[in-house]
C-alpha positions in Angstrom: -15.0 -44.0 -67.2 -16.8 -47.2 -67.8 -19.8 -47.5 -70.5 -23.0 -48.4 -69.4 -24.7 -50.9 -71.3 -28.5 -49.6 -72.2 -31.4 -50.5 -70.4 -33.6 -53.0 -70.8 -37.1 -52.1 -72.5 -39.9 -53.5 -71.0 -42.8 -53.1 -73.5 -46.5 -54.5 -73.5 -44.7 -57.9 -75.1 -42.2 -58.1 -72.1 -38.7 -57.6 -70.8 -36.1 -57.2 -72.9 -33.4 -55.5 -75.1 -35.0 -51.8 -77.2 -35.8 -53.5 -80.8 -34.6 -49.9 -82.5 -35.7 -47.7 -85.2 -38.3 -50.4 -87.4 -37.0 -50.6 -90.2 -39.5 -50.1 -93.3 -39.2 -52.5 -96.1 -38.7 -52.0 -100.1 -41.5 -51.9 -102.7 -40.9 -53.8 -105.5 -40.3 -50.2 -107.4 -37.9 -48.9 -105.1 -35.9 -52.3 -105.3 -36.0 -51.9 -108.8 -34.9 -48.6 -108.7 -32.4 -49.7 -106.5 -30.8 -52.0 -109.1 -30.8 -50.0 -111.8 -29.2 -47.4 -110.5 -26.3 -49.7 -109.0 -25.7 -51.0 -112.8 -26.1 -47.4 -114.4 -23.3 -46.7 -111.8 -20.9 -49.4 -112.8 -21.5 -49.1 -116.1 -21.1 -45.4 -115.8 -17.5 -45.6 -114.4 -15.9 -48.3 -116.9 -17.6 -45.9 -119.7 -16.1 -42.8 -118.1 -12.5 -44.7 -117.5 -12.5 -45.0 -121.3 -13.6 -41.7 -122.0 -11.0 -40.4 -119.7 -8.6 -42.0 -121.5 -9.3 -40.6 -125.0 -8.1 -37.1 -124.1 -4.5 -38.3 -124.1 -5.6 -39.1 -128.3 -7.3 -35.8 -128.4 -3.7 -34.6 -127.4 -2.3 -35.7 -131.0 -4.3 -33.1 -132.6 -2.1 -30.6 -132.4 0.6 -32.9 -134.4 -0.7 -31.0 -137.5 0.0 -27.6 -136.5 2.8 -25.5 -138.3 4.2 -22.4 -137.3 1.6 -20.0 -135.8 -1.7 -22.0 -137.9 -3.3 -22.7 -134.8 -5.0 -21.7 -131.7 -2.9 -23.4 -129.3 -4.8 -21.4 -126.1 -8.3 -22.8 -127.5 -6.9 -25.9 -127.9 -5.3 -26.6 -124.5 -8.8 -25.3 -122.8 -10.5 -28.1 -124.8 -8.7 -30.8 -123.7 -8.7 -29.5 -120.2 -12.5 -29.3 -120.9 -12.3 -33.0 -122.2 -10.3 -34.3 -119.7 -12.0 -33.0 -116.5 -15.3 -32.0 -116.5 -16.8 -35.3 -118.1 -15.7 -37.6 -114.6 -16.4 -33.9 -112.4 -20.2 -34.3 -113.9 -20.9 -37.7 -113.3 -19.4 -38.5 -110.2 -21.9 -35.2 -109.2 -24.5 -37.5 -110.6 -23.7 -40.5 -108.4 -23.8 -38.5 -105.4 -26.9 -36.6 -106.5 -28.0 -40.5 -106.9 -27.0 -41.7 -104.0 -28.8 -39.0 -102.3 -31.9 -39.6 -104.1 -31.8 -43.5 -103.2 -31.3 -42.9 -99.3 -34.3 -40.9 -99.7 -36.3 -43.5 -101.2 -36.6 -41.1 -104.6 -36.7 -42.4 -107.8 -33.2 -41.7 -108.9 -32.2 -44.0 -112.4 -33.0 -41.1 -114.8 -30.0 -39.2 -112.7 -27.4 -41.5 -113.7 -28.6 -41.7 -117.5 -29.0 -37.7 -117.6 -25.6 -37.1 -115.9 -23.6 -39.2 -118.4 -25.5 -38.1 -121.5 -24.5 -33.9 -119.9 -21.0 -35.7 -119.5 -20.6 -36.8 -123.0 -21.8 -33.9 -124.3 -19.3 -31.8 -122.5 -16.7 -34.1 -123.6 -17.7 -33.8 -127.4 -17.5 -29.8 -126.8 -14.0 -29.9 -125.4 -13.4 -32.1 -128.6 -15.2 -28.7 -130.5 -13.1 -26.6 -129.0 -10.1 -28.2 -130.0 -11.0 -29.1 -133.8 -11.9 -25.2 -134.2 -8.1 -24.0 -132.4 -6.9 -26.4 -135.6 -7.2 -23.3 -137.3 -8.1 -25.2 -141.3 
């Protein structure tokens, strides 16, 4: 089976090849838009490579624990809380972002919102483990 190459268009300009979908340009808000979101973005991910790497610190907490003085089972759910869900909730973001964008939404406020619900999850995985210290 062969592939046919499409037609030619012949329009009120004259023969020739079907110019597409038009393609609608930018305002200058959208553009702007468009670039702040991309650096929210980047920012967002070396911020949340750090903060996924202070879990493995939260780990140490439990150094201080003697015999049954702490809530080990409260403990381990906090740092599961502080290691997952921050990243979980702002890659969400991006994609809620990215969504927003292709739709020609504004969509910079997602970004900011979705980190600062990230880092407040972190901090109450971080809660949860200070109150299984038990002191």
């Amino acid at each position: 089976m062969t592939v046919q190459p499409p037609p030619d268009f012949s329009g009120p300009v004259g023969a020739g090849s079907w110019p597409g979908v038009p393609q609608l340009a930018r305002s200058g808000a959208q553009t702007a838009d468009l670039m702040v979101s991309i650096i929210l973005i980047i920012i967002g991910v070396v911020g949340f490579a750090f903060l996924g790497f202070l879990p493995l610190f939260l780990s140490m907490m439990s150094d201080g624990c003697s015999a049954n003085q702490c809530n080990t089972g409260l403990m381990s759910v906090g740092w599961l809380i502080a290691l997952a869900v921050p990243p979980a909730v702002f890659v969400g973001a991006v994609i809620w972002t990215i969504i927003r964008l292709a739709r020609r939404k504004t969509a910079w406020w997602i970004t900011l919102a979705g980190a600062f619900l990230a880092i407040l999850v972190w901090a109450a995985g971080a809660g949860l483990m200070q109150a299984g210290l038990g002191r």
